[in-house]
C-alpha positions in Angstrom: 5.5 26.2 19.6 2.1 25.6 18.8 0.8 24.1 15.3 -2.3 23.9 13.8 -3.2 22.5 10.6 -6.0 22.7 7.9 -7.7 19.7 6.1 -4.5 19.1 4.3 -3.3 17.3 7.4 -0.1 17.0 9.6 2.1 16.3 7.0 5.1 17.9 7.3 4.1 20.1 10.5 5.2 17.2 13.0 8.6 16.5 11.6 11.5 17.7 13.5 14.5 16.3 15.7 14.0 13.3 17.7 13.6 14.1 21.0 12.1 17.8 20.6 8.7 19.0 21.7 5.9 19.9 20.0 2.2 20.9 21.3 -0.6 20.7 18.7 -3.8 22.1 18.2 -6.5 19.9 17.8 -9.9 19.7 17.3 -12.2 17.0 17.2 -15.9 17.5 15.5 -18.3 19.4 17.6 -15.9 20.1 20.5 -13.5 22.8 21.4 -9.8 22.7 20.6 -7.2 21.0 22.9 -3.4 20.8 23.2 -1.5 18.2 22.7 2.4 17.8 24.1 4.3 15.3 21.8 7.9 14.2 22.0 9.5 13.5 18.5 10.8 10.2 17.5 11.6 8.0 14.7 9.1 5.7 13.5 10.3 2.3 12.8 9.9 1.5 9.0 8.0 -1.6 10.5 5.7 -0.2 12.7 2.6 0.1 10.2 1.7 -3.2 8.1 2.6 -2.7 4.5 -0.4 -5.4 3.6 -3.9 -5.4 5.5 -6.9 -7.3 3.4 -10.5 -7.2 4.5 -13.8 -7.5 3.4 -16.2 -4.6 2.2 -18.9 -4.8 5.3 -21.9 -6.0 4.1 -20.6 -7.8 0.5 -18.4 -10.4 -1.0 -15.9 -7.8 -2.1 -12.2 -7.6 -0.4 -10.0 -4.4 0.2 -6.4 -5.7 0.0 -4.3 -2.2 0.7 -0.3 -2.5 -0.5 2.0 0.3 1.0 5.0 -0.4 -0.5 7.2 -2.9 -2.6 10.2 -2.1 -0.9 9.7 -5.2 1.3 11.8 -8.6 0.2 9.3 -10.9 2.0 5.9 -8.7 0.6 5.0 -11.3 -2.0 4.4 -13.8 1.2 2.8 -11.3 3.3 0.0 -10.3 0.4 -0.2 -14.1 -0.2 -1.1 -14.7 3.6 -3.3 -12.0 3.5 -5.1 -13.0 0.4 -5.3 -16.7 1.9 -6.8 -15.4 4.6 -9.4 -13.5 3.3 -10.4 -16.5 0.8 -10.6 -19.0 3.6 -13.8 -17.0 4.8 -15.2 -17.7 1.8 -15.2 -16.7 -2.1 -14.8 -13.0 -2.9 -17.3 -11.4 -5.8 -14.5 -8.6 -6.8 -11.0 -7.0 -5.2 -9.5 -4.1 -5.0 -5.9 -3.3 -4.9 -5.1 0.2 -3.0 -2.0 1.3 -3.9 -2.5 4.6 -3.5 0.0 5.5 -0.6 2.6 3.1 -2.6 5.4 4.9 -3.2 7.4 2.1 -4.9 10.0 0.1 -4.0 11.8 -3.3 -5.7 10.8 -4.1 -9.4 11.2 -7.6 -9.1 9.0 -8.0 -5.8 6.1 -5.9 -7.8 6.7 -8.6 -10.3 6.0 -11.7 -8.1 3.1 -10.1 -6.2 1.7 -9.2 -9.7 1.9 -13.2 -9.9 -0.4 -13.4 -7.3 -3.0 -12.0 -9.3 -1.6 -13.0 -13.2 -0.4 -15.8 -14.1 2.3 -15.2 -16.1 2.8 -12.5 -18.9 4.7 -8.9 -19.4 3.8 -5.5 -18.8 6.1 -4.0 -20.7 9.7 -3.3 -20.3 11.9 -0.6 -18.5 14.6 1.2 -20.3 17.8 3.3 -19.6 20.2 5.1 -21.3 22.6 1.4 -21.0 20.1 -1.4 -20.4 17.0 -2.1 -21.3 14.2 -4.9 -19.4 11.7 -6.9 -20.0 9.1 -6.7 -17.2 8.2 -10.5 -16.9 5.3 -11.3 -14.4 6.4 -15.1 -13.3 4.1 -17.8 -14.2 2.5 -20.6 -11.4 2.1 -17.5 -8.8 -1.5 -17.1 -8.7 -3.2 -17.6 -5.5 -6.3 -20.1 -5.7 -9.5 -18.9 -5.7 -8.6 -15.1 -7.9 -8.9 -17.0 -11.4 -12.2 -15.6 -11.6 -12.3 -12.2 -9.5 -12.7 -9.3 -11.2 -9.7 -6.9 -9.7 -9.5 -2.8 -9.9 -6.6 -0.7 -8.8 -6.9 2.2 -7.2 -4.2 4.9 -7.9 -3.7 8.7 -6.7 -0.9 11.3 -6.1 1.2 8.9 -3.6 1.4 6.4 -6.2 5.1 6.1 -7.4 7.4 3.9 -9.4 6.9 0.4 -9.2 3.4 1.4 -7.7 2.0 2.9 -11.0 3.9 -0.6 -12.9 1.6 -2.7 -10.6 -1.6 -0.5 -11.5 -0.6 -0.8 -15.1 0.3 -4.4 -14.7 
């Protein structure tokens, strides 16, 4: 079968049984459309970096984009990232994309919230038997973001402990 999307995207209109074929329309800006034969497969979990900081071309501002918290190590790969993008030289603001973030582990949104507070609580999270403090660990924060004013952005992919970091 052919598919064809609209600018709602892919989503959805690739998925099928590893292995199967699919042939999609596609068409690129000022050109006619083409077809494209795919084979199905599972994507590895790991195949897309669930950290990736840059600068904003041009300014002093970083881009640090956070896919998920569902990672055990993601505290130290958003600390490496952040290192990195300090060692080229002081940033003037950051902000956190977390808007693909559908959630993940409470306490790993906790420690990479240390990156960026040091120390404090958001709040707590309740259920019908327990109830818990959300504790942000002191001693975290990554030298250099003392000073750096930080924004968040949200939207409809953000989920869980995604929207506990924003509010964090």
């Amino acid at each position: 079968d052919t598919v064809a999307f609209g600018p709602e995207g892919p989503e959805g209109a690739v998925r099928g049984l590893p292995g199967t074929q699919l042939l999609l329309a596609v068409r690129s800006p000022g050109d006619p459309v083409r077809e494209v034969q795919l084979t199905r497969r599972v994507i590895p979990a790991d195949a897309f970096p669930p950290v990736e900081a840059r600068r904003l071309a041009g300014t002093q501002v970083g881009l640090l984009l956070i896919d998920t918290f569902a990672r055990e190590d993601l505290t130290t790969l958003v600390r490496d990232q952040l290192d990195d993008l300090l060692a080229r030289g002081p940033l003037d603001g950051l902000i956190i994309d977390v808007r693909d973030n559908g959630g993940g582990f409470i306490e790993v949104m906790l420690d990479t919230l240390g990156l960026f507070a040091d120390g404090g609580s958001i709040g707590s999270s309740a259920s019908r038997r327990t109830r818990e403090e959300l504790t942000i660990p002191a001693g975290q924060l990554v030298p250099g973001l003392e000073d750096v004013p930080l924004a968040v952005l949200i939207g409809a992919g953000t989920a869980s402990a995604a929207e506990m970091f924003a509010a964090g």
